[in-house]
C-alpha positions in Angstrom: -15.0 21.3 -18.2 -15.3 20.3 -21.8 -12.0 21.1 -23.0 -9.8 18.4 -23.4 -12.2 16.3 -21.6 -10.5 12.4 -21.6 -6.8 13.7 -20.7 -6.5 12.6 -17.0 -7.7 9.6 -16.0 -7.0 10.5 -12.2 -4.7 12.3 -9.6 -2.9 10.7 -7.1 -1.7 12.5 -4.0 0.4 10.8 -1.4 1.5 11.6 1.9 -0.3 14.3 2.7 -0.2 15.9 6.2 -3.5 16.2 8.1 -4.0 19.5 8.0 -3.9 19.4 4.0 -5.8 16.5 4.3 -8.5 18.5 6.4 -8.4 21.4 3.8 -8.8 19.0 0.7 -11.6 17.2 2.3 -13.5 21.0 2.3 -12.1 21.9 -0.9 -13.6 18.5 -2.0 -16.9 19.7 -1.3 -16.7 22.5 -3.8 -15.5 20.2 -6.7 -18.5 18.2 -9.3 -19.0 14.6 -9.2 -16.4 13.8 -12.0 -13.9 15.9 -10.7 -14.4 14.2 -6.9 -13.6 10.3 -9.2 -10.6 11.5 -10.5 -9.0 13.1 -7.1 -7.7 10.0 -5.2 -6.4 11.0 -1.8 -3.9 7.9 -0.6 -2.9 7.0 2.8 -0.4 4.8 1.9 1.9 4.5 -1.3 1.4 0.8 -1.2 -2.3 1.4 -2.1 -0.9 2.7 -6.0 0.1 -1.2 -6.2 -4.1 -1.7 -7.1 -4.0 1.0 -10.5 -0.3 -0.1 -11.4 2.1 -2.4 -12.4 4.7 -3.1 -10.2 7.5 -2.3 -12.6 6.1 1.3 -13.7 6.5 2.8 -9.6 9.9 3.9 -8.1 10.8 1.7 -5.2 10.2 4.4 -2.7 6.5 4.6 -4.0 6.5 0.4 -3.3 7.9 -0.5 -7.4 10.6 -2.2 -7.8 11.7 0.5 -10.6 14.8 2.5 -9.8 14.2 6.4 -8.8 14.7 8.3 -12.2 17.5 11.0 -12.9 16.9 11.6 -16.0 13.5 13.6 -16.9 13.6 14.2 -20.4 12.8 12.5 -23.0 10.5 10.9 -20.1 11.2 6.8 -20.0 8.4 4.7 -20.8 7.9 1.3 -19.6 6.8 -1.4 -21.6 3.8 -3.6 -20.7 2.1 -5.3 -19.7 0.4 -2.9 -17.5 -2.0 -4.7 -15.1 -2.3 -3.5 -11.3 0.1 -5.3 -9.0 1.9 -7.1 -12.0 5.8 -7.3 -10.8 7.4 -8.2 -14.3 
């Protein structure tokens, strides 16, 4: 689409059954090129530790970050915000 094109840089999806697996890998078919780069369907949670700094996951997603409680306003880390840094 061209609205708001730039937004999201790309979904993750994590444990994911097989048969939703099976179903996205159809739906898949039906989506455009771009769309395809910015669904990433993930085996493992410890494969988020390539697109993100250690300190911005949860530890149940493999961070060292404790699980939030409170949503709003939404915490933001600080950097720095390479892949696999564990500040």
């Amino acid at each position: 689409s061209h609205h708001y094109m730039g937004r999201v840089y790309k979904f993750y999806v994590c444990n994911v059954s097989y048969v939703l697996s099976s179903i996205a890998g159809m739906v898949k078919a039906l989506l455009t090129d771009r769309q395809k780069q910015k669904l990433t369907m993930l085996d493992s949670v410890n494969d988020l530790r390539q697109d993100f700094a250690l300190h911005q996951l949860e530890q149940d997603l493999g961070g060292s970050r404790e699980a939030f409680t409170t949503f709003f306003p939404f915490p933001l880390t600080p950097g720095p915000f390479e892949a696999g840094f564990s500040g």
